[in-house]
C-alpha positions in Angstrom: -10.3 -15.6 22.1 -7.9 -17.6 20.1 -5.1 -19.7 21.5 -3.0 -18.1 23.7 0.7 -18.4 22.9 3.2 -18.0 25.6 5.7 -15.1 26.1 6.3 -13.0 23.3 4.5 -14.3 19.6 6.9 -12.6 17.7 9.8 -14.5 19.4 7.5 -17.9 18.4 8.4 -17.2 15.1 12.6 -16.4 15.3 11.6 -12.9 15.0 12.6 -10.2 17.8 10.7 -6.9 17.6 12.6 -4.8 20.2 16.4 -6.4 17.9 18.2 -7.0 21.6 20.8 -9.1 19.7 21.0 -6.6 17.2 21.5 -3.7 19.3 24.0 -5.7 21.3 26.4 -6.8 18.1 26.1 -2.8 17.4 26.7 -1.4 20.1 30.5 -0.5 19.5 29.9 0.9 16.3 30.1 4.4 15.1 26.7 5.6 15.5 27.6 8.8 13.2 27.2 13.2 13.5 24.2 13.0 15.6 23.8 9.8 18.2 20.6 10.8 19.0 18.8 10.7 15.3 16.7 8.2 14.4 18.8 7.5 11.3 22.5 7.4 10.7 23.8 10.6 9.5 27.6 10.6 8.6 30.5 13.0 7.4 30.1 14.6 3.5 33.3 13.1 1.6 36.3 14.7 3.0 37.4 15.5 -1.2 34.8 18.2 -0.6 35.8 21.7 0.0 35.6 22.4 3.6 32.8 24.4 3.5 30.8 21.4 2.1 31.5 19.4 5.0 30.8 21.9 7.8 27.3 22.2 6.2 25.9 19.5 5.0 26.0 15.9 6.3 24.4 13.0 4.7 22.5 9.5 5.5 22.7 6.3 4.0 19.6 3.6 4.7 19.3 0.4 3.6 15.8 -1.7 4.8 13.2 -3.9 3.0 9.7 -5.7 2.6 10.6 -8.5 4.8 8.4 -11.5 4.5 5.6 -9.0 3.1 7.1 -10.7 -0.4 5.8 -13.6 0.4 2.2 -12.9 0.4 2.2 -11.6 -2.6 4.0 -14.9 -3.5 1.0 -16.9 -2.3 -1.5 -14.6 -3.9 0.6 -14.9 -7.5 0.7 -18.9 -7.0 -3.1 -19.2 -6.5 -4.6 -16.9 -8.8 -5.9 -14.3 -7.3 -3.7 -11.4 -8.6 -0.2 -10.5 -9.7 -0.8 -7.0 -9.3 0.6 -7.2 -5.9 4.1 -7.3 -7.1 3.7 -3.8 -8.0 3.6 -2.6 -4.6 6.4 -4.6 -3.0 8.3 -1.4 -4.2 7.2 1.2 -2.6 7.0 -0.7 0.9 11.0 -1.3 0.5 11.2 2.0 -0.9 9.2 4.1 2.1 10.8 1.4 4.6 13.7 3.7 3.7 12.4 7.2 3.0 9.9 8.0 5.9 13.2 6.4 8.5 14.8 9.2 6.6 11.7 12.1 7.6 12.6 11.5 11.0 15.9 13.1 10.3 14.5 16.2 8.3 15.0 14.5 4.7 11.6 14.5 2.7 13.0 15.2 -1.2 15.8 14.7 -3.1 16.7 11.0 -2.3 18.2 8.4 -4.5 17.3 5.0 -4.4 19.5 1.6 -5.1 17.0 -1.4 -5.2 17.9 -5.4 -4.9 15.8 -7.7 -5.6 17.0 -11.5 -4.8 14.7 -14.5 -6.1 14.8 -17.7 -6.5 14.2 -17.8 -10.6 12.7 -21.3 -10.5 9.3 -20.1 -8.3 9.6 -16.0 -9.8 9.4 -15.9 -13.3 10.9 -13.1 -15.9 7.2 -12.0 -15.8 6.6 -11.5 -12.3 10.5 -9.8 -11.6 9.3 -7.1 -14.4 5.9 -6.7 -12.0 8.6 -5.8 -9.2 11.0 -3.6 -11.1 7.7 -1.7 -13.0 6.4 -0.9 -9.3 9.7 1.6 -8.5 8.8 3.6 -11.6 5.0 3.6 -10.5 6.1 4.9 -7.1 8.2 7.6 -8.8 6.1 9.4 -10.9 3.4 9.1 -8.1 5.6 11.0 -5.4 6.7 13.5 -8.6 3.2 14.3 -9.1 3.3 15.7 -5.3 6.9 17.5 -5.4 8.8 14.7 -4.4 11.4 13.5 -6.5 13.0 10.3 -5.9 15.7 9.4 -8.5 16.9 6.1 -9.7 20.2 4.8 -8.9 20.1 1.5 -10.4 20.5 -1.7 -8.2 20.8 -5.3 -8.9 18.6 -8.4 -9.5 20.4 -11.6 -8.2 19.1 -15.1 -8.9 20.1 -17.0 -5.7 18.4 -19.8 -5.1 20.3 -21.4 -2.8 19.2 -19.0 -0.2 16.2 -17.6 -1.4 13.0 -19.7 -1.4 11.1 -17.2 -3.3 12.1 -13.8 -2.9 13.5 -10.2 -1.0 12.9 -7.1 -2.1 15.1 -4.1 -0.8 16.4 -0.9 -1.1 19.7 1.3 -0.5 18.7 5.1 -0.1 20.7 7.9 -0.2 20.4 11.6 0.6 22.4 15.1 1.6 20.7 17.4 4.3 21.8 20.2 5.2 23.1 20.3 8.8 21.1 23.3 9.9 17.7 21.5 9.1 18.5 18.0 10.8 15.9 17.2 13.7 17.9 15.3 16.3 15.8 12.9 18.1 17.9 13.6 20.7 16.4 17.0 21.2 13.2 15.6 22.2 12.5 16.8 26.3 9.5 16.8 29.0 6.3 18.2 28.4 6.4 18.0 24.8 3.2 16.7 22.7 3.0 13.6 21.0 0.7 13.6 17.5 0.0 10.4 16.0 -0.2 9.8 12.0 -2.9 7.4 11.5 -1.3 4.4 9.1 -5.2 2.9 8.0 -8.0 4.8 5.7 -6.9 6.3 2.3 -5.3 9.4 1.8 -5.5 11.8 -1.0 -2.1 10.1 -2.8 -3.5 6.6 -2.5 -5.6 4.6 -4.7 -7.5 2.5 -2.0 -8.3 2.4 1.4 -5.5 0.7 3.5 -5.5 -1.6 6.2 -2.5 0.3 8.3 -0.3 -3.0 8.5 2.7 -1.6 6.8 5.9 -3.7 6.6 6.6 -4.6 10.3 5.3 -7.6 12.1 4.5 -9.4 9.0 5.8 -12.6 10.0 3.3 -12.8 12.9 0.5 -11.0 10.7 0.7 -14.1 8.2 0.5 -16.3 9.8 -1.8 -15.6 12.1 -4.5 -14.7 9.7 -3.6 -17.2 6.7 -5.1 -20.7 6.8 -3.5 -24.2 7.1 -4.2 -24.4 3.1 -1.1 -22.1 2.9 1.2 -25.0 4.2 1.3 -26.6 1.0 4.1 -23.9 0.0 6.7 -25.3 2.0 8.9 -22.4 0.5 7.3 -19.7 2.4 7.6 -21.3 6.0 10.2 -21.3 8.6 11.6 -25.2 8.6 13.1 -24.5 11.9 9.2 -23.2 14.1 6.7 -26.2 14.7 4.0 -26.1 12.0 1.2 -25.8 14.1 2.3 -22.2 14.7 2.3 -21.3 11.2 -0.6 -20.5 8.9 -3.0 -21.2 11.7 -5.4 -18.5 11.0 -9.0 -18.9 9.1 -8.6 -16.5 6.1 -8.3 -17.3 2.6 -6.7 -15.0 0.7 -9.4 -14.0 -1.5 -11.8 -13.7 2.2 -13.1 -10.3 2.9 -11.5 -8.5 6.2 -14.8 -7.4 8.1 -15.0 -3.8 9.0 -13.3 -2.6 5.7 -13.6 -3.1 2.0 -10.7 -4.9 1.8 -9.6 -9.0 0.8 -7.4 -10.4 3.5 -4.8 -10.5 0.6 -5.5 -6.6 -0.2 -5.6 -5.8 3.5 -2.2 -7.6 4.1 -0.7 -6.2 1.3 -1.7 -2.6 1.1 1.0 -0.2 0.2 3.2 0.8 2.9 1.8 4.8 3.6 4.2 7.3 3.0 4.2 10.2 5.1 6.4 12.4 2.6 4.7 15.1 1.7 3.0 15.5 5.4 6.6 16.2 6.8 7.7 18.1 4.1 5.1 20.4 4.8 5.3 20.6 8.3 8.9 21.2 8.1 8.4 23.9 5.9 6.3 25.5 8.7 7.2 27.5 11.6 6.6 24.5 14.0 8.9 23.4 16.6 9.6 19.8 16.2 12.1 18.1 18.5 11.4 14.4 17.1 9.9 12.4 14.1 9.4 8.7 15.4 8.7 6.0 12.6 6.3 3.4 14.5 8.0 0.6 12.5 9.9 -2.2 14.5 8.8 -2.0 18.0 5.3 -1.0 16.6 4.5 1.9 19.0 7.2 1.2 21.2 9.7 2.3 19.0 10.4 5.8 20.6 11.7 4.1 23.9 15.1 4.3 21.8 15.2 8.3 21.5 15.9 10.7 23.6 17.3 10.7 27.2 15.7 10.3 30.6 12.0 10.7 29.0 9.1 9.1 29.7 6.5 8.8 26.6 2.9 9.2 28.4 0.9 7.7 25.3 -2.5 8.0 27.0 -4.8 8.6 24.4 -3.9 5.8 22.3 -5.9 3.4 24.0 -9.0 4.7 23.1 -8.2 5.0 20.0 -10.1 2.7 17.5 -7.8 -0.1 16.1 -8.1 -0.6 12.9 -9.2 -4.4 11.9 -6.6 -6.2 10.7 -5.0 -5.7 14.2 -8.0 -6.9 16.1 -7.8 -9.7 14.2 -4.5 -10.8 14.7 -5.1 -10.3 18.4 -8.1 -12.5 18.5 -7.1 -15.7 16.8 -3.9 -15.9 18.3 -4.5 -14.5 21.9 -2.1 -11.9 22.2 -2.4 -10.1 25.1 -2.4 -5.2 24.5 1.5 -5.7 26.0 3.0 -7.6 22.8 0.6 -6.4 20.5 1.8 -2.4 20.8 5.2 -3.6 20.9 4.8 -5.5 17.8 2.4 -3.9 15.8 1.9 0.2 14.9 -1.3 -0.5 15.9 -3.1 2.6 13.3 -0.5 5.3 14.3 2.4 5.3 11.8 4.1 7.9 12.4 4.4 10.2 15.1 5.6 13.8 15.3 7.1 15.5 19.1 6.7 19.3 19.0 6.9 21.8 21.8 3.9 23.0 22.6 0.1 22.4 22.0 -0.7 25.1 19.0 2.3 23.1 16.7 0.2 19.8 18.0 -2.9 21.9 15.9 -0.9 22.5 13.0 0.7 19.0 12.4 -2.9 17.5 12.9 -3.9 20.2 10.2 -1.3 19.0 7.6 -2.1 15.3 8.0 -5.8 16.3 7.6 -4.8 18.1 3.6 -3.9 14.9 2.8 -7.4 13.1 4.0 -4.6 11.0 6.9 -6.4 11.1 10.5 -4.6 12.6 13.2 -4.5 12.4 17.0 -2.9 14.3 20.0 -1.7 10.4 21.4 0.1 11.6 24.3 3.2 13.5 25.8 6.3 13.7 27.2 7.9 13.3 31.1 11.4 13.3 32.3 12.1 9.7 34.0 13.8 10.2 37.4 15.9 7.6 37.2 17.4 8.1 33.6 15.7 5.1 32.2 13.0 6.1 28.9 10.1 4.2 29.4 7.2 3.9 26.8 3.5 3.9 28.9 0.5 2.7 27.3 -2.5 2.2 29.5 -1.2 0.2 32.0 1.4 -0.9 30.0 5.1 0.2 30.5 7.8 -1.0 28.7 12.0 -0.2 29.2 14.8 0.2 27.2 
């Protein structure tokens, strides 16, 4: 075991994975049509002929890479590959697009992209690397009956602000209100199925660690070496060195149990889980809720739905694909902050009513060569507080 960090590790590093203050400034907002999605979903333009609006409703999502950018930053300063830059699209992009699954969206979505850098350390070169990787991402999703359409975006060169640089995307989309799953929806003695994140599906080109874009901050620089310190422009000036890049991995290292470099493994494509929902909302199947395990790793449903209790007693025994054991062993982090933190192999999980829809979702993960797993179910709390349970873990709203 590693050094043991006290409280919660994320927090060690400025970053909150359960967003307290962000849920706090938002909590007198508008929270749109349906309060209970997982996304936002607000009001068609009111220009539109009235039987527009009472049918269709749309959702607006902004979200990004995070400091995902910076490792393939690192990897670009040392040598080992600019090819990473390619992929920094499609995690912004599907940061964006499987939030919108969970509402019943899986086609027809435009996407804005911004890219901030700071010119001086991200050359003309390595921007075209970025801006190349949406059109990649396009044709690769078109090829499977998805079509994503681009809506243009912006490049800013801000260095003041931007040590190196943020990659992020503005998706858009029109649903119509009859085929909107509403989180809300989701009751007691439902099943949970779990999406496995790692391994390689049939749309990707290599296998994939599972890490996606959340907890990357804590991912980093756990597993990076000191060597990394010398780029002062990727670290936090504000958290106490010693807690940054104080892993043991090179970038070019292997990650034992997989095929992967510690680079590759950190930076594999965020999955997609596109054509998966697509198809299982194109079934029969009754599904009450689409949970995106992104931040609040698999605590994330605790948000949705009302008075439930998530039973995710399966998950446990689950294998936990490498790159998380790893984290967890050099920096001590206890199976509490890890699941709250991390997605942990499940990246995605789909709540349907009864246990013959649990068969078919597994089914349509399996086309696509993605593992699937009956994780757990749902109970009514008594005292109208969701709670998540794993093992003997139980976290609150």
């Amino acid at each position: 075991m590693g050094k043991v960090f006290t409280n919660d590790p994320y927090a060690e590093l400025g970053v909150s994975s359960k967003k307290t203050g962000v849920h706090k400034a938002t909590k007198n907002l508008s929270k749109g049509l349906y309060p209970g999605a997982f996304c936002q979903i607000v009001p068609m333009s009111r220009n539109l002929p009235d039987s527009i609006l009472n049918s269709f409703a749309q959702v607006i999502h902004s979200d990004g890479v995070g400091t995902k950018s910076n490792v393939a930053y690192l990897a670009m300063k040392e040598g080992v590959s600019e090819d990473f830059l390619y992929n920094l699209a499609q995690d912004a992009i599907v940061m964006n697009t499987d939030d919108m699954a969970c509402v019943g969206i899986t086609n027809d979505i435009y996407i804005s992209n911004h890219i901030a850098r700071n010119s001086n350390r991200v050359n003309d070169e390595a921007l075209a690397k970025v801006i190349q990787g949406y059109s990649n991402f396009f044709q690769k999703m078109q090829a499977l009956g998805i079509n994503l359409y681009n809506a243009g975006g912006e490049t800013a060169d801000v260095g003041s602000y931007t040590t190196t640089m943020g990659i992020d995307v503005t998706a858009s989309a029109v649903i119509s209100k009859d085929k909107i799953i509403d989180c809300s929806n989701i009751g007691s003695g439902e099943y949970i199925v779990g999406l496995a994140s790692d391994g390689k599906s049939s749309y990707e080109d290599k296998e994939n660690s599972g890490i996606r874009s959340n907890g990357l901050t804590l991912a980093i620089n756990t597993l990076l070496c000191p060597y990394y310190r010398k780029y002062e422009e990727t670290m936090d000036g504000t958290i106490d060195k010693e807690k940054l890049f104080c892993g043991k991995y090179h970038l070019d290292d292997k990650l034992e149990g997989t095929s992967l470099t510690i680079a590759e493994a950190i930076l594999s494509p965020t999955r997609t889980y596109l054509p998966v929902i697509r198809d299982i909302l194109q079934d029969d199947i009754e599904v009450s809720g689409i949970i995106h395990c992104s931040g609040g790793g698999l605590t994330k449903s605790i948000n949705f739905g009302n008075d439930i209790t998530y039973v995710k007693d399966t998950v446990c025994r689950l294998a936990v694909p490498p790159i998380f054991k790893e984290i967890q062993e050099i920096r001590g982090i206890d199976d509490y902050h890890m699941y709250q933190t991390f997605n942990m192999g499940i990246g995605m999980e789909v709540i349907v009513k009864n246990s013959s829809d649990a068969d078919k979702v597994i089914q349509y993960a399996n086309k696509y060569h993605i593992r699937a797993y009956l994780t757990g179910h749902t109970e009514t709390s008594k005292d109208g507080i969701n709670r998540v349970k794993i093992g003997s873990s139980i976290y609150t709203k």
